[in-house]
N, CA, C and O of each residue as an XYZ file, in Angstrom:
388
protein
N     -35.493    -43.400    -46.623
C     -36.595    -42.553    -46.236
C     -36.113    -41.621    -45.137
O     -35.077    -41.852    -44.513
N     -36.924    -40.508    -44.901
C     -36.247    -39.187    -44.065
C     -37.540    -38.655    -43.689
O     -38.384    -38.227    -44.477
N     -37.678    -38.739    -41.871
C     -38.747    -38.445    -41.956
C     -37.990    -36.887    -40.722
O     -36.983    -36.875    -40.015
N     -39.167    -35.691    -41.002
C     -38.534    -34.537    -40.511
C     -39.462    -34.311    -38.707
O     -40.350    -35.104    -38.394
N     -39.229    -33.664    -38.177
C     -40.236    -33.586    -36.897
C     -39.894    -32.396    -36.926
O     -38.720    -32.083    -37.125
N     -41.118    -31.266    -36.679
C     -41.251    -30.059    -36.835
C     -41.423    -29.318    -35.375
O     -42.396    -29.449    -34.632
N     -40.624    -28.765    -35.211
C     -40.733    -28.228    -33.457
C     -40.424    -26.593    -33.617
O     -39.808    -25.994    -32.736
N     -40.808    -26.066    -34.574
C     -40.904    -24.539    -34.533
C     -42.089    -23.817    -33.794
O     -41.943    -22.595    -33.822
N     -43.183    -24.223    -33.164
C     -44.142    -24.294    -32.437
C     -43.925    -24.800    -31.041
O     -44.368    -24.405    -29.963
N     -43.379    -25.467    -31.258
C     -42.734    -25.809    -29.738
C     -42.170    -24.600    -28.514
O     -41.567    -23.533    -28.624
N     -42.634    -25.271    -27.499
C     -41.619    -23.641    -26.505
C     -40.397    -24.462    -25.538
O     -39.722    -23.871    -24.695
N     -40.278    -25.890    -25.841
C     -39.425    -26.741    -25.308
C     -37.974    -26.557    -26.617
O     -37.933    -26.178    -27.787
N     -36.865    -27.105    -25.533
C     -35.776    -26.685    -26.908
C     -35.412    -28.120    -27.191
O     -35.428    -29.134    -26.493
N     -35.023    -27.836    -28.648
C     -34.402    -28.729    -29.352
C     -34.050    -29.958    -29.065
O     -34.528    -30.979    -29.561
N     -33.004    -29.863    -28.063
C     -32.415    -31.094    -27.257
C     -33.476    -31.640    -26.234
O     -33.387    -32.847    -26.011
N     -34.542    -30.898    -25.525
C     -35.103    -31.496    -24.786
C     -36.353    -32.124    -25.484
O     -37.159    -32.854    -24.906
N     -36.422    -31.719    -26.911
C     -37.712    -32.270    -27.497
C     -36.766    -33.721    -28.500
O     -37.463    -34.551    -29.084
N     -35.705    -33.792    -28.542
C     -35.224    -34.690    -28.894
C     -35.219    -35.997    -28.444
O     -35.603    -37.039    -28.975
N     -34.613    -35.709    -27.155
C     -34.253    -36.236    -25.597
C     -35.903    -37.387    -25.832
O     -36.101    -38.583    -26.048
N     -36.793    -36.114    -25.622
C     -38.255    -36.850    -25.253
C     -38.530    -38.294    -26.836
O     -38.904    -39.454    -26.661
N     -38.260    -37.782    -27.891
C     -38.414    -38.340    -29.042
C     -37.634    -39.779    -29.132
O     -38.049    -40.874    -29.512
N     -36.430    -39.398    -28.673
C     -35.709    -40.591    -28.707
C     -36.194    -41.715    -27.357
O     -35.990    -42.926    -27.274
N     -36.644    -41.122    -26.739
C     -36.854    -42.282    -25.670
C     -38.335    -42.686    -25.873
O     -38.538    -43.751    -25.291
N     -39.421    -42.221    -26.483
C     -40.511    -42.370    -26.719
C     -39.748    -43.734    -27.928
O     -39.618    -44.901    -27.560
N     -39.458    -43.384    -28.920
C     -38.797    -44.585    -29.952
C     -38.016    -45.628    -29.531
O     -38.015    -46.687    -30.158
N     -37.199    -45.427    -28.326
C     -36.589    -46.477    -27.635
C     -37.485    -47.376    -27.454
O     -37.513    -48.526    -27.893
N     -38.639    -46.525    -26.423
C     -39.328    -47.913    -25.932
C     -40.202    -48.159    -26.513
O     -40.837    -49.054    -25.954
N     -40.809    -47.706    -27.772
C     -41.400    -48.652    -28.825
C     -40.790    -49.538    -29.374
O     -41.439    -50.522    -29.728
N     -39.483    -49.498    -29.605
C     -38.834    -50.640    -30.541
C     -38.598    -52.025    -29.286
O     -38.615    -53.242    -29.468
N     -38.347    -51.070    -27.780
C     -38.327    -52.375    -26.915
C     -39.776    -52.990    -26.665
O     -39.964    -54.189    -26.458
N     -40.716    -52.080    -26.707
C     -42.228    -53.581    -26.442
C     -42.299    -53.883    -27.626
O     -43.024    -54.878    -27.631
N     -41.846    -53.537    -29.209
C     -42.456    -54.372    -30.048
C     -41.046    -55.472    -30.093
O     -40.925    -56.149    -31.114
N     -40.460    -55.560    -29.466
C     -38.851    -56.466    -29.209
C     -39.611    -57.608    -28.555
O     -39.442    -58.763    -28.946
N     -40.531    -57.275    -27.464
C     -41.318    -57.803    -26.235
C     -42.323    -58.414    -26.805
O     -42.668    -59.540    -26.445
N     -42.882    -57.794    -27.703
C     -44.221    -58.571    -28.271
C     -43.796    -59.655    -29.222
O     -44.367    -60.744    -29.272
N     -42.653    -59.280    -30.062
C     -42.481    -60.455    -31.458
C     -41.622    -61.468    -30.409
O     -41.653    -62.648    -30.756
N     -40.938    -61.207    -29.301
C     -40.566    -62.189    -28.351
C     -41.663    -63.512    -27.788
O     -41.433    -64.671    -27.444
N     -42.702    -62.846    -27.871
C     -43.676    -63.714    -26.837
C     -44.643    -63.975    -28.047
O     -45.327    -64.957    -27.761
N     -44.934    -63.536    -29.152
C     -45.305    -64.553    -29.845
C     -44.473    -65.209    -30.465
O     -44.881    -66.254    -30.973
N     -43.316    -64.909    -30.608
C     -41.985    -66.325    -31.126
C     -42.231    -67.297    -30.206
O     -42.589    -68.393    -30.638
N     -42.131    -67.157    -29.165
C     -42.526    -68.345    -27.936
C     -44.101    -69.066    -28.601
O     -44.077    -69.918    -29.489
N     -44.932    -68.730    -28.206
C     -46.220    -69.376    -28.872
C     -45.869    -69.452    -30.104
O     -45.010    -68.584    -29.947
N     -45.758    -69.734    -31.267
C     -45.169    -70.168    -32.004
C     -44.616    -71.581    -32.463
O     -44.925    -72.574    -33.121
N     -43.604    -71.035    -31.696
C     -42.740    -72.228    -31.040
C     -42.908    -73.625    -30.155
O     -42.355    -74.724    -30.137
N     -44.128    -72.878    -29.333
C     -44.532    -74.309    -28.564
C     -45.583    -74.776    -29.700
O     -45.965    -75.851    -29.237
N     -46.263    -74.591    -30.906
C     -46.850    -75.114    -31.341
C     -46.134    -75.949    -32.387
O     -46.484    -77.123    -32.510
N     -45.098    -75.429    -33.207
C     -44.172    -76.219    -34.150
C     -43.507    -77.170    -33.426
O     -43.091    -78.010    -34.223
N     -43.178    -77.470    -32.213
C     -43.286    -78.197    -31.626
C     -44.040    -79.409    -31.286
O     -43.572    -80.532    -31.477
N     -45.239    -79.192    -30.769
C     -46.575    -79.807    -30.551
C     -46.928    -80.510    -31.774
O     -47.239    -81.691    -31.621
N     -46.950    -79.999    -33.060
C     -47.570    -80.020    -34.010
C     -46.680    -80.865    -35.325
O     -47.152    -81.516    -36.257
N     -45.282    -80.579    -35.000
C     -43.773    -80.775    -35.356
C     -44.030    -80.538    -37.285
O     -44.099    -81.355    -38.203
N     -44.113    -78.998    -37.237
C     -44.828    -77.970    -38.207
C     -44.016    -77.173    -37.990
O     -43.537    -77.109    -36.858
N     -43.552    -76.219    -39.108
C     -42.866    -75.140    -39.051
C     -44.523    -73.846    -39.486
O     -45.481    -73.949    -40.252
N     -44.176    -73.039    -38.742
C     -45.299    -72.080    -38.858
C     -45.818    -71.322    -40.191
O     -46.893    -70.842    -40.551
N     -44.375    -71.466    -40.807
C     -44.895    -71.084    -42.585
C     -45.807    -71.955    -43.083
O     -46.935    -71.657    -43.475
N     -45.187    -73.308    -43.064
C     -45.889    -74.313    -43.738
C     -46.995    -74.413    -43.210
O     -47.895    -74.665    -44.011
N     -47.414    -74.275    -41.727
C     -48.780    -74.509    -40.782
C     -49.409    -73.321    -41.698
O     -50.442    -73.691    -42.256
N     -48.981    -71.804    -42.025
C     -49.934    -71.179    -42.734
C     -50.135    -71.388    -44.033
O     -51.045    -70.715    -44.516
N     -49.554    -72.134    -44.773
C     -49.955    -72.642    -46.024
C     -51.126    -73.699    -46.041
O     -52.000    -73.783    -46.904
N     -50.980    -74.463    -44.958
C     -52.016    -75.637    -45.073
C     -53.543    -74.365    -44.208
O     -54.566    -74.141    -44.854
N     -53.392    -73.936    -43.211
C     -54.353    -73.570    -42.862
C     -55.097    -72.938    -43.321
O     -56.279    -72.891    -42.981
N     -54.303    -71.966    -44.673
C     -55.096    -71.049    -46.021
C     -55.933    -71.846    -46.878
O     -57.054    -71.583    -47.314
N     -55.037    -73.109    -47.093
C     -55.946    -74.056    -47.458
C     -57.024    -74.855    -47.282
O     -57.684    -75.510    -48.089
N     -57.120    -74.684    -45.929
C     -58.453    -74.979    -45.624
C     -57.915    -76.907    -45.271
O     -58.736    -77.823    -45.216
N     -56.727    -77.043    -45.127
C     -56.490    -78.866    -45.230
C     -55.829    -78.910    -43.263
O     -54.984    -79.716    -42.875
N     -56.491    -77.857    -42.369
C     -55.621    -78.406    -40.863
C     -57.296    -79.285    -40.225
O     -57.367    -80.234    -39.444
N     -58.535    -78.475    -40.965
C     -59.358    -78.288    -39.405
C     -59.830    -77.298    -38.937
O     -59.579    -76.283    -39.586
N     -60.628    -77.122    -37.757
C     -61.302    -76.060    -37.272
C     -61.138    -75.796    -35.828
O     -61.783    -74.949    -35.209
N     -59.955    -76.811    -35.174
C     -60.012    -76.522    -33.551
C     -59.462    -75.086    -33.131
O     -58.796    -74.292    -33.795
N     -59.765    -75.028    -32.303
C     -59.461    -73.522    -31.616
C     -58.163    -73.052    -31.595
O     -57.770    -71.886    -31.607
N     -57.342    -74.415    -31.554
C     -56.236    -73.896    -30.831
C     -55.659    -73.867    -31.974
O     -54.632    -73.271    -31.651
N     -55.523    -74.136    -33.439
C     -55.535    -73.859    -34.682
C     -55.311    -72.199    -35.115
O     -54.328    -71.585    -35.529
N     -56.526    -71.853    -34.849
C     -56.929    -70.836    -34.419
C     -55.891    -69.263    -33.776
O     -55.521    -68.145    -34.137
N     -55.833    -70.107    -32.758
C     -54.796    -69.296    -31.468
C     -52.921    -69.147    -32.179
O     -52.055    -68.276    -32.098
N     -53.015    -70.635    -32.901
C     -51.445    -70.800    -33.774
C     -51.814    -69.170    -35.233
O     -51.156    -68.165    -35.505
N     -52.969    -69.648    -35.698
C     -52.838    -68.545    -36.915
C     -52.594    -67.443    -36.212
O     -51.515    -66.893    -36.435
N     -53.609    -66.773    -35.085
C     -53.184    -65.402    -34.744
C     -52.156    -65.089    -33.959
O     -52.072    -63.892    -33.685
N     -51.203    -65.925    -33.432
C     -49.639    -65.869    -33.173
C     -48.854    -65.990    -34.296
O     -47.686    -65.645    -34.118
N     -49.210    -66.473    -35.674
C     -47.919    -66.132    -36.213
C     -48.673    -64.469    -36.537
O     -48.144    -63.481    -36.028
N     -49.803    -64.340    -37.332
C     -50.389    -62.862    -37.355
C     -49.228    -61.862    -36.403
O     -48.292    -61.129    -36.726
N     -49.851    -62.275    -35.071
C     -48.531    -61.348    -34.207
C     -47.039    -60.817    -34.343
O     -46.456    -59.746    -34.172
N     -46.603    -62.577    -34.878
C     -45.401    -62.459    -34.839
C     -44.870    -61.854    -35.712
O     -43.812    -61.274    -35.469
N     -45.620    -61.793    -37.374
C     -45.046    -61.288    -38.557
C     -44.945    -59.675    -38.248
O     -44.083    -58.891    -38.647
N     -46.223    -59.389    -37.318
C     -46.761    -57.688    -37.073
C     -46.052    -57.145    -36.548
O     -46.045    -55.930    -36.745
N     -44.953    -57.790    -35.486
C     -44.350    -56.919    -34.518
C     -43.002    -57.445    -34.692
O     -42.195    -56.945    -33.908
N     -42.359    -58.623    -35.786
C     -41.509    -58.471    -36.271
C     -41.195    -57.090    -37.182
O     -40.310    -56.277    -36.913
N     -42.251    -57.002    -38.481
C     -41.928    -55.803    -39.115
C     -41.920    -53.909    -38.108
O     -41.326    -52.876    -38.416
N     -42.849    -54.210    -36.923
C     -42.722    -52.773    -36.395
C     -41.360    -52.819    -35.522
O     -40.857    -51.803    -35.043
N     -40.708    -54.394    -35.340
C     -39.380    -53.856    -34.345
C     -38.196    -53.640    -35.569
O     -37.294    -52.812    -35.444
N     -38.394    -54.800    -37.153
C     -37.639    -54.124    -37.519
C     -37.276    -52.469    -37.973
O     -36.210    -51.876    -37.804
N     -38.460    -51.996    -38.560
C     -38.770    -50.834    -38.364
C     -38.444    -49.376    -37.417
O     -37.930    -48.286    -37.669
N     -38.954    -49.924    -36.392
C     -38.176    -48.864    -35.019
C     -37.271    -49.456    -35.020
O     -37.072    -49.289    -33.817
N     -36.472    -50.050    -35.314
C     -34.995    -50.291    -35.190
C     -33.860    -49.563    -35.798
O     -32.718    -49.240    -35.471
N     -34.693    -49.430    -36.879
C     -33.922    -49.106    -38.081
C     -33.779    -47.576    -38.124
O     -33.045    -46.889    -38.834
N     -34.794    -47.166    -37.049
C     -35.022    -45.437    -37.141
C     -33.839    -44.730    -36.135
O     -33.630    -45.211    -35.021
N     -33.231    -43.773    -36.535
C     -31.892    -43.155    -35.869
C     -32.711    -41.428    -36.142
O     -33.269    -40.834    -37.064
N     -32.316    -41.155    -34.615
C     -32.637    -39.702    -34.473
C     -31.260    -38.746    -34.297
O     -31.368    -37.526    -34.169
């Protein structure tokens, strides 16, 4: 995929609208680095706790066979996280300006 950025409207030059682009993408790929970091951690303390690997915890929990406690709960929307900001760091990762 090839994505183009159009700066013929621009009154900034080339290199300095680059400059800005690339560091705007830097540090998206570093907080979503930051975010799939810290829900790998929660995660983790629950496959732990639970001594569950988080795939399998979402197979049973689709199923309706864990329960209803909260903290159930808190495990589904950390892996949610983790899958979300795995795919946006691989993503900005992958992007070269």
């Amino acid at each position: 995929m090839n994505l183009a950025l159009k700066t013929d409207n621009s009154q900034y030059e080339k290199g300095s609208v680059r400059n800005a682009v690339s560091f705007a993408l830097n540090s998206a790929t570093a907080q979503a680095r930051l975010r799939y970091e810290h829900y790998s951690g929660i995660c983790k303390a629950f496959e732990k706790k639970y001594k569950l690997a988080s795939a399998k915890f979402m197979e049973k929990f689709d199923a309706g066979d864990l329960g209803d406690e909260q903290e159930l709960f808190d495990w589904y929307a950390a892996v949610r996280g983790l899958n979300l900001w795995r795919e946006r760091y691989e993503i900005l990762s992958g992007v070269s300006i």
